[in-house]
N, C-alpha and C positions, 0 to 999 in steps of 0.2 A: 504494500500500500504506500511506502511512506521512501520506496527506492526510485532516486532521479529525482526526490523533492528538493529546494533549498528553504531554508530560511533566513531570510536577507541574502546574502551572499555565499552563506556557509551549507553545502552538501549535508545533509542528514544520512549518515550512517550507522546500522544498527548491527550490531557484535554480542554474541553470546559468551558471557564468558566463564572460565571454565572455576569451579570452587576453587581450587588451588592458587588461581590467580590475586593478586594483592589490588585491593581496591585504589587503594595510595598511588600504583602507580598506573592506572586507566587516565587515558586524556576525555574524561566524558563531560557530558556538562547536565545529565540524566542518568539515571540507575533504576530500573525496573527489577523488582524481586519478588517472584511469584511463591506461593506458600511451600515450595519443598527447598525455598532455601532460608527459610526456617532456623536453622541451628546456624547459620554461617552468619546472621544479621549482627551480631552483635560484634564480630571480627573485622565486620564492613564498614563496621559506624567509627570504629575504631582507628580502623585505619585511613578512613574517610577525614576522621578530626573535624577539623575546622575548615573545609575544603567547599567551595561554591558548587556541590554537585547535589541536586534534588532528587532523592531519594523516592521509589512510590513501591510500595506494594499492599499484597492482600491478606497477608497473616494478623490473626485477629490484636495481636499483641506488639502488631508494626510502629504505630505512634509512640507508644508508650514503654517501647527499647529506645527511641531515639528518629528515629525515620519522619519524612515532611509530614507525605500525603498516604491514607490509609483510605484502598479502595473495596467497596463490598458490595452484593445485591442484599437488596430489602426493598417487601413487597414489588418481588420484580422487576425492581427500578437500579441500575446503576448511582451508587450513592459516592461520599468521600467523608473524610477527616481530615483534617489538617494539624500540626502539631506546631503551635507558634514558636516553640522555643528552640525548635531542630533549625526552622528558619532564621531565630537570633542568632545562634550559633554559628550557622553556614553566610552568614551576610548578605541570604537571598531576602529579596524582597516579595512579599505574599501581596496582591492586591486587593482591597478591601470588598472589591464585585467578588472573588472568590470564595473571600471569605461567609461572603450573604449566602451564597449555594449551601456552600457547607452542612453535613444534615448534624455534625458535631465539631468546634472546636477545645482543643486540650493542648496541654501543657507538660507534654512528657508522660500524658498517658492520666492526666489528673485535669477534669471538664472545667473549660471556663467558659463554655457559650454552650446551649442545647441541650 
């Protein structure tokens, strides 16, 4: 879907990468982590630190290890969470229309909206 796309100027390239690999040294500026990587998130966040890359997955406990965006269905519906303080931490900026969608925001896994 998303191969031969740009944004602004910069090619969208999508890479799978393998556990082993060290998150620290990915050039990414996104990290998708689907529920069987699970046991490695806490290694990622780690090595991730302080680093401008947004994090998104769907482990029910993704916010609240550290992670931005925590994605899930309910009632059918494609939903999100966001985790304000992953963003403090990373110096990305959340825009505040995002935050409106939001069906929860939190704070490291502790509710401050919803």
């Amino acid at each position: 879907v998303l191969k031969n796309q740009k944004v602004g100027e910069r090619g969208i390239e999508i890479r799978r990468l393998e556990a082993s690999a060290t998150a620290a040294h990915t050039n990414c500026h996104l990290m998708f982590m689907g529920a069987s990587a699970a046991a490695e998130t806490g290694k990622i966040f780690s090595d991730l630190h302080d680093r401008a890359v947004l994090t998104i997955g769907e482990e029910e406990e993704f916010t609240r290890k550290g992670g931005h965006v925590r994605l899930f269905i309910q009632d059918n519906k494609l939903r999100f969470e966001v985790n304000v303080a992953a963003f403090e931490r990373s110096g990305l900026k959340l825009h505040s229309q995002v935050m409106k969608l939001a069906t929860r925001i939190t704070r490291d896994g502790k509710d401050v909206k919803k």
